[in-house]
C-alpha positions as CSV (number, residue, x, y, z in Angstrom):
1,X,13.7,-16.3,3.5
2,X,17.3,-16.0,5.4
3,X,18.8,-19.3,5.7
4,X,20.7,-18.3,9.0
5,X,20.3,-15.5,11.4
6,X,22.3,-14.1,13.5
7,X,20.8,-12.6,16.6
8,X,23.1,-14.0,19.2
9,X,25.9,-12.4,17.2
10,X,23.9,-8.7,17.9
11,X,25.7,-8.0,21.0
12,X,28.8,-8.3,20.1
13,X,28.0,-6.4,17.1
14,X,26.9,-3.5,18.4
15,X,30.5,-3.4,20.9
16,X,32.8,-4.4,18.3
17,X,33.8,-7.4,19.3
18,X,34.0,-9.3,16.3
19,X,36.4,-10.3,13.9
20,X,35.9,-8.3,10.6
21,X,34.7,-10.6,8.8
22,X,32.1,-11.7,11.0
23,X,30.9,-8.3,11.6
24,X,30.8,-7.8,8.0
25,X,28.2,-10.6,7.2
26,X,26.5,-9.7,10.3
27,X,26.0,-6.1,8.8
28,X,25.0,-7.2,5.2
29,X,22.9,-9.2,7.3
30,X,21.1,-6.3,8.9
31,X,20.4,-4.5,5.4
32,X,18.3,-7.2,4.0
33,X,16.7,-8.4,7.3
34,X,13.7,-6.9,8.9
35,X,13.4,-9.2,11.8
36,X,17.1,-8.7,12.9
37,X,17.0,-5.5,12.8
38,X,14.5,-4.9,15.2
39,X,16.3,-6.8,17.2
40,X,19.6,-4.9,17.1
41,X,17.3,-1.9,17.8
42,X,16.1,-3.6,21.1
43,X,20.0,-4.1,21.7
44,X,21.0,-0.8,21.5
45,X,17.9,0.3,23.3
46,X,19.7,-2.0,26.3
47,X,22.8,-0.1,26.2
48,X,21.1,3.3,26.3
49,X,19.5,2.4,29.2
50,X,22.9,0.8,30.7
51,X,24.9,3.6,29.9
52,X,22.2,6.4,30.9
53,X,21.9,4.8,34.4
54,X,23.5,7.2,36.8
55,X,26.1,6.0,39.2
56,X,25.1,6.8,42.8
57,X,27.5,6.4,45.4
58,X,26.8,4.8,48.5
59,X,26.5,6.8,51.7
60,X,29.1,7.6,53.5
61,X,28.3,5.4,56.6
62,X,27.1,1.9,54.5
63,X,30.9,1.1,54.0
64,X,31.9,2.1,57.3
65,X,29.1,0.1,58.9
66,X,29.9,-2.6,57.1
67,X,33.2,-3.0,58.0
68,X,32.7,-2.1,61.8
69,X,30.7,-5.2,62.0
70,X,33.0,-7.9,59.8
71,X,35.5,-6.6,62.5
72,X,33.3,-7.1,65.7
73,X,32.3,-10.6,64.4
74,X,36.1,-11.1,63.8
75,X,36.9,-10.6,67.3
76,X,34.1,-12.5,69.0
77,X,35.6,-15.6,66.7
78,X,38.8,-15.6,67.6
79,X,37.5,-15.2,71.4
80,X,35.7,-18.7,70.7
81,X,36.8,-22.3,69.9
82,X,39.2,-23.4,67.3
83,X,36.1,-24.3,65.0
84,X,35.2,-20.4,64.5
85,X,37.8,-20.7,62.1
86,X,35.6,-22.6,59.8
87,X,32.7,-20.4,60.2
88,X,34.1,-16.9,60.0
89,X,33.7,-17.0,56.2
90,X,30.3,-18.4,56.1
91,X,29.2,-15.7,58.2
92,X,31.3,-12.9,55.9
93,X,29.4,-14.8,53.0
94,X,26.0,-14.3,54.3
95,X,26.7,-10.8,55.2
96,X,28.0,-10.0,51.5
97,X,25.2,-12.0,50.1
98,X,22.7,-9.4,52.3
99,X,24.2,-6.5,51.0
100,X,24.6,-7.8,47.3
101,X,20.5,-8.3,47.6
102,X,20.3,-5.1,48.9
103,X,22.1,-3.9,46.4
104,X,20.4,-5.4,43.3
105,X,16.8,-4.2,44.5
106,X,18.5,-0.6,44.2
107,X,19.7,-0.9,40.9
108,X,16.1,-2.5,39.7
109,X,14.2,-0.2,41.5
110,X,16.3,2.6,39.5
111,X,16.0,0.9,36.2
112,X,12.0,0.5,36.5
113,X,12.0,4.0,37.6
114,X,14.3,5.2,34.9
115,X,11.8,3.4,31.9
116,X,8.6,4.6,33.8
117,X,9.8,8.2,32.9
118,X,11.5,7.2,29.8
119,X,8.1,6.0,28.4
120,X,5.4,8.3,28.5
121,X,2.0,7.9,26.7
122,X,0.2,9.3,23.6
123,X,-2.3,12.1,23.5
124,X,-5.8,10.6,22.4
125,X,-8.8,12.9,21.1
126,X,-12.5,11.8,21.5
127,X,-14.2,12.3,17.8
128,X,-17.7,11.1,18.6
129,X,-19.0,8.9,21.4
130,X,-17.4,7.5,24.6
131,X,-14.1,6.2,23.9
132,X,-11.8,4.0,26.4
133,X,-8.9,4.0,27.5
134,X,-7.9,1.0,30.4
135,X,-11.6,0.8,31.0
136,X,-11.9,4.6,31.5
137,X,-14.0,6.3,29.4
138,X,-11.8,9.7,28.6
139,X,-13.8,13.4,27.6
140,X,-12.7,15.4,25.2
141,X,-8.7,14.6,25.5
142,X,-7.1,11.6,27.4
143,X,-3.5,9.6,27.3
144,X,-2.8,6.7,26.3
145,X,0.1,5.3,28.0
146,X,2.4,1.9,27.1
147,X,0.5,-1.4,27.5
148,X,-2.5,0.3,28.1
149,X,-5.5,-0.7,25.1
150,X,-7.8,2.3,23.9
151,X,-11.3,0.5,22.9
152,X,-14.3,2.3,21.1
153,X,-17.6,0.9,20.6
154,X,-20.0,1.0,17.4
155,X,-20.3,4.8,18.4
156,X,-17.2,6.1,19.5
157,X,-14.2,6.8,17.6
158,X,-10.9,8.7,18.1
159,X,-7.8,10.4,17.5
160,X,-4.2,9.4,18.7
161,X,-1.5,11.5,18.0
162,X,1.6,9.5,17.2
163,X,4.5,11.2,19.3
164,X,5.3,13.8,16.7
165,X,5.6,11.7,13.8
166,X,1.6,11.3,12.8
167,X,-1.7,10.5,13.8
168,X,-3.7,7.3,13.8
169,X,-7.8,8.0,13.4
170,X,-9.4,4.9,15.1
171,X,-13.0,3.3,14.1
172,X,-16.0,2.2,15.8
173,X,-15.4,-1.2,17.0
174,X,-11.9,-0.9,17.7
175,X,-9.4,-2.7,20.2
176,X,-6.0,-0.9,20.0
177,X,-2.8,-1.3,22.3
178,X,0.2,1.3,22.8
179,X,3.0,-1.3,22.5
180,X,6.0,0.9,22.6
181,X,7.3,4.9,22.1
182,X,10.6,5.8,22.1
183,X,13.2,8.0,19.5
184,X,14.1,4.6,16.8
185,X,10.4,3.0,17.5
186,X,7.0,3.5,18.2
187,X,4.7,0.8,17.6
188,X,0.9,-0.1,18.1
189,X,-1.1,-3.4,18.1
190,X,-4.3,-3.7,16.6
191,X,-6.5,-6.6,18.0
192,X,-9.4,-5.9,16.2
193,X,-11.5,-3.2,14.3
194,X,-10.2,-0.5,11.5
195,X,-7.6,2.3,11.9
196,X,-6.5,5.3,9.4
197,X,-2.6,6.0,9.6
198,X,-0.9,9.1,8.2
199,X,2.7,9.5,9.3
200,X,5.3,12.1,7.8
201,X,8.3,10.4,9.5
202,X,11.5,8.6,7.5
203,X,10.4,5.0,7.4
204,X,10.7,2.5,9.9
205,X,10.0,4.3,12.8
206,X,6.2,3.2,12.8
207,X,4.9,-0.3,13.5
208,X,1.6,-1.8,13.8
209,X,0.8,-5.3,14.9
210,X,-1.7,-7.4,13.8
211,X,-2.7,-11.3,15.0
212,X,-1.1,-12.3,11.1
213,X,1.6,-9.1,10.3
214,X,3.3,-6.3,11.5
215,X,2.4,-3.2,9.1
216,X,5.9,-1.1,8.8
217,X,5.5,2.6,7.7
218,X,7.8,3.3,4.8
219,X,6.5,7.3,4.8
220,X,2.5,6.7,3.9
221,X,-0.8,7.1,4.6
222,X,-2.8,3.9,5.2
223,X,-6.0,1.9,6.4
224,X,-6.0,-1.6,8.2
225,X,-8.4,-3.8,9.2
226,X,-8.6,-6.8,11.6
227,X,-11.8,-8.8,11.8
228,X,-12.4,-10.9,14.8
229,X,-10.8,-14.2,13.6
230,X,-7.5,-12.1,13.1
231,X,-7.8,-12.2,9.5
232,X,-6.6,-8.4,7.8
233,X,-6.3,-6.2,4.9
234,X,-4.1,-3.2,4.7
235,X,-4.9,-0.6,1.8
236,X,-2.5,2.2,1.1
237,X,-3.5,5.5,-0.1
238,X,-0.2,7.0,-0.3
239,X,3.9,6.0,0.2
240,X,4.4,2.4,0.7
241,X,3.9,-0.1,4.0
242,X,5.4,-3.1,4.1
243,X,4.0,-5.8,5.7
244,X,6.2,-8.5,7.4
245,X,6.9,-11.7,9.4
246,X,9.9,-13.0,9.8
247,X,9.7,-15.5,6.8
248,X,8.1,-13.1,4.4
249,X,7.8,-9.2,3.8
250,X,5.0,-7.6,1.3
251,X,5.8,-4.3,0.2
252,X,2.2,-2.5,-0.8
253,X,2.3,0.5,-2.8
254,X,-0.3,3.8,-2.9
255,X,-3.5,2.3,-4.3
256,X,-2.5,-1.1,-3.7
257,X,-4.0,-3.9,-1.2
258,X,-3.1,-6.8,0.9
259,X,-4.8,-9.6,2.9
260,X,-3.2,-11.6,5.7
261,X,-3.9,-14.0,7.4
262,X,-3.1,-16.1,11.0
263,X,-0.4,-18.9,10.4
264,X,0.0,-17.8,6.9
265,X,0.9,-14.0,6.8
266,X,1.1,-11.4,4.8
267,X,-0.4,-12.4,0.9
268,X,0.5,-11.2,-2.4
269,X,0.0,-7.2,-2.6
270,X,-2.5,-6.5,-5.4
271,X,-4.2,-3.2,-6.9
272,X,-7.5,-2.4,-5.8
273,X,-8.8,-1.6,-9.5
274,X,-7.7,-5.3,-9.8
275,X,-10.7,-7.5,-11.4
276,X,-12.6,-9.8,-8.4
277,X,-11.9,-13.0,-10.2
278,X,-8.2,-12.0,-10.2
279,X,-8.2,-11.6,-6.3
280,X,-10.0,-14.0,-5.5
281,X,-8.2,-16.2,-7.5
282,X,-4.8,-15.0,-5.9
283,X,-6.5,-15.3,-2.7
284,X,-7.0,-19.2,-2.9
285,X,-3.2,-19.0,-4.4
286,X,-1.6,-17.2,-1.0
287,X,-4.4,-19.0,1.8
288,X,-5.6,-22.2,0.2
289,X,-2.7,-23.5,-1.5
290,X,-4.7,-23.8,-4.7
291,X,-1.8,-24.2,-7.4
292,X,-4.4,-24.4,-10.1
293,X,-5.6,-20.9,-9.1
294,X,-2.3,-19.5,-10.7
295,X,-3.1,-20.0,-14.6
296,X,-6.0,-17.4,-13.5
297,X,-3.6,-15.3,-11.7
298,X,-1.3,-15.1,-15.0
299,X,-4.0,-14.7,-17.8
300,X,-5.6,-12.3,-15.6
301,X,-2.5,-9.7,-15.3
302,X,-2.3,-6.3,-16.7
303,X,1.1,-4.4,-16.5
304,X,0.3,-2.5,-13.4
305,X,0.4,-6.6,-12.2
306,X,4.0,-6.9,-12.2
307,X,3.5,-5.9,-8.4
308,X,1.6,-9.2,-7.9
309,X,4.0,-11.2,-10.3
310,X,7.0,-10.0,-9.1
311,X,6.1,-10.8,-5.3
312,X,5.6,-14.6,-6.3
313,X,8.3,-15.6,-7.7
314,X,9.7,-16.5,-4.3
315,X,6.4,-17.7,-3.5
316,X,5.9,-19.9,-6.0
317,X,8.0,-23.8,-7.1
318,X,10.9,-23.6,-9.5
319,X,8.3,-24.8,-12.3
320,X,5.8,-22.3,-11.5
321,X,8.3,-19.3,-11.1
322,X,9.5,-19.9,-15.0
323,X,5.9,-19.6,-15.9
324,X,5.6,-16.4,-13.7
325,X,8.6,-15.2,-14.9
326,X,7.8,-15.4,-18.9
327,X,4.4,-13.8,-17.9
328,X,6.2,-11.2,-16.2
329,X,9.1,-10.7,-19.1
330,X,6.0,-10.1,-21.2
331,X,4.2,-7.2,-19.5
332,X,7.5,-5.6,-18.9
333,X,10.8,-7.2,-20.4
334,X,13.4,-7.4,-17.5
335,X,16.6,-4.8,-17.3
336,X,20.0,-5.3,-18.6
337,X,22.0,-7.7,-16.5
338,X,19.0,-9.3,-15.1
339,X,18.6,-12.4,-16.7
340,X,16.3,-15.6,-17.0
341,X,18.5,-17.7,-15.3
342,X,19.3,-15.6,-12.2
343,X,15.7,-14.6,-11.7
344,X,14.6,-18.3,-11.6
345,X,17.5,-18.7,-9.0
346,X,16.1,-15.9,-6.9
347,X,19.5,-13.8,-7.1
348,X,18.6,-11.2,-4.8
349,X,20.5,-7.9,-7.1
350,X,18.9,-9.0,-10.1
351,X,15.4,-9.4,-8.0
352,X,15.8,-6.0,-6.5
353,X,16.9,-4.3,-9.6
354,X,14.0,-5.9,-11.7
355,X,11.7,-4.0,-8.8
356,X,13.1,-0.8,-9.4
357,X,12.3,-0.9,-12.9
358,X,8.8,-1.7,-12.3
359,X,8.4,0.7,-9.7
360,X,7.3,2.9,-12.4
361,X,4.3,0.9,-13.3
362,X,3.0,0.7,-9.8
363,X,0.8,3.8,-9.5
364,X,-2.6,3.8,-9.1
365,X,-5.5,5.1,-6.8
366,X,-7.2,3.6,-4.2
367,X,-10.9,2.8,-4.0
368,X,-13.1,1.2,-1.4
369,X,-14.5,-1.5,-3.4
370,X,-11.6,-3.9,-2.1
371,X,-13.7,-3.8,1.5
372,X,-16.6,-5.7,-0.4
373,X,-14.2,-8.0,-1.8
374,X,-12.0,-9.0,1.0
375,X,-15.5,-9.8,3.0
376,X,-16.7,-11.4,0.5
377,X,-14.0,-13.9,0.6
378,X,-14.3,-14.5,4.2
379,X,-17.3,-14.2,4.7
């Protein structure tokens, strides 16, 4: 979707050390992609910890030590032959190269330290049966801490309270990892099995990943699913999620669904009151490459639609997007200043301001006969 990133340029971003220009484009850069951004968040997370390290001076005697024995190897060189000369600094090399070691381990040995305390773990709640966490079964409360995978079986499920932000209600059959917690981030992975999200944060500071997509909260509440081959579907009951790689995002409104899948991620969002044969037919569109599936996708839109139609037209050929565009202008005639000719080109403002004006159109309820659909497909 971005022709060029720019994630060797994030460091100098974030000190200020380039020109304006450069730091301009790196910054419009930022506001449109998802991918760099996380990765200027891990950048700044770097300097935190740089700058929150604390300085500990040396004791008193290292220095003294030091130089007490540079000066007693000094000595016995000059006492010895004219060749000492030579190896006086080799000696004074290896001795700095020592404490230089010595040195590093410290600061390493602080830093691990520092991020052991800086990252503590969630608070998990057993529901029903004997939930895991890193192979322990847990009672009635446990904690989940970073890296470490909470598992339930066909009769356990549980509770994780996400930092202070929301809670995450986790199914039978469920492998689930705590990736990451901190203040700009906190972020899960879902190997398999079926979790519940509800999350009253601003958006973006709640992540799930999935073998195909990373789910990214936009204020919502939210169900995804991983089978075992990796495959998913994320239904929204309320906000919006968007679901992301870094060549393609899906944004999913409340009562809206989406499949993804390994190697081909996120689909084309959809409502769940959406006909079967219109899914399915989108489904062979996004995972199958079926072109021919599109007529069915285009007959078979209603005006709550535009969500699907609107996401393809950057999916879809040059040829294809006019025909998904006149479908679109049909069901809901495009804005002032958007026109025909941009929209083909995939001019980003008149894209974005077409969205807004569909926005409206987007509202629906969820139901849970997209399960029986999405299994049906892969089944």
């Amino acid at each position: 979707m971005f022709a060029r990133h720019y994630k060797k340029h994030l460091s100098a971003y974030a000190h200020g050390a380039l020109a304006p220009e450069e730091a301009a484009r790196v910054a419009a850069h930022l506001a449109a992609c998802a991918a760099c951004r996380a990765e200027f968040e891990e950048v700044k997370l770097g300097i935190r910890l740089a700058e929150s390290l604390p300085s500990v001076a040396a004791p008193a005697g290292l220095w003294e030590g030091i130089e007490a024995a540079l000066a007693r190897e000094s000595n016995r060189e000059r006492e010895r032959a004219p060749q000492a000369k030579t190896l006086f600094p080799s000696r004074r090399r290896a001795l700095t190269a020592a404490f230089a070691t010595v040195l590093v381990a410290l600061v390493a040995g602080g830093a691990w330290l520092y991020l052991r305390a800086q990252r503590p773990g969630w608070e998990v709640a057993r529901v029903e049966g004997a939930p895991r966490v890193a192979s322990s079964r847990i009672d009635e409360r446990g904690r989940l801490r970073v890296g470490e995978w909470l598992e339930t079986d066909s009769a356990s499920r549980a509770e994780i309270a996400v930092a202070n932000i929301g809670e995450v209600e986790v199914e039978p059959n469920t492998r689930v990892r705590l990736v990451e917690t901190r203040l700009t981030e906190h972020r899960l992975e879902l190997e398999r099995g079926t979790l519940h999200a509800r999350i009253w944060a601003p958006p973006r500071l709640f992540f799930v990943n999935t073998p195909s997509a990373v789910a990214a909260d936009l204020g919502c509440a939210y169900t995804l699913e991983v089978d075992d081959k990796g495959r998913g579907l994320l239904h929204v009951t309320s906000g919006y999620v968007a679901l992301e790689t870094e060549a393609r995002e899906s944004i999913v409104p409340a009562g809206a669904a989406c499949m993804t899948e390994p190697g081909a991620g996120p689909g084309t969002p959809f409502f769940e009151d959406a006909p079967e044969p219109f899914v399915e037919a989108l489904a062979r569109l996004d995972f199958e490459h079926d072109r021919a599936s599109l007529d069915a996708v285009l007959a078979g839109a209603r005006v709550k639609d535009t969500l699907t139609l609107w996401h393809l037209l950057p999916r879809v050929g040059v040829e294809e997007r006019a025909r998904v565009y006149e479908r679109l202008a049909a069901l809901a005639p495009p804005p002032d200043g958007v026109t025909r000719e941009g929209v083909i080109g995939l001019d980003r403002p008149m894209l974005d301001a077409w969205k807004t004006n569909l926005e409206g159109n987007w509202l629906g309820e969820s139901t849970p006969a997209i399960r029986r659909v999405w299994r049906n497909l892969w089944r």
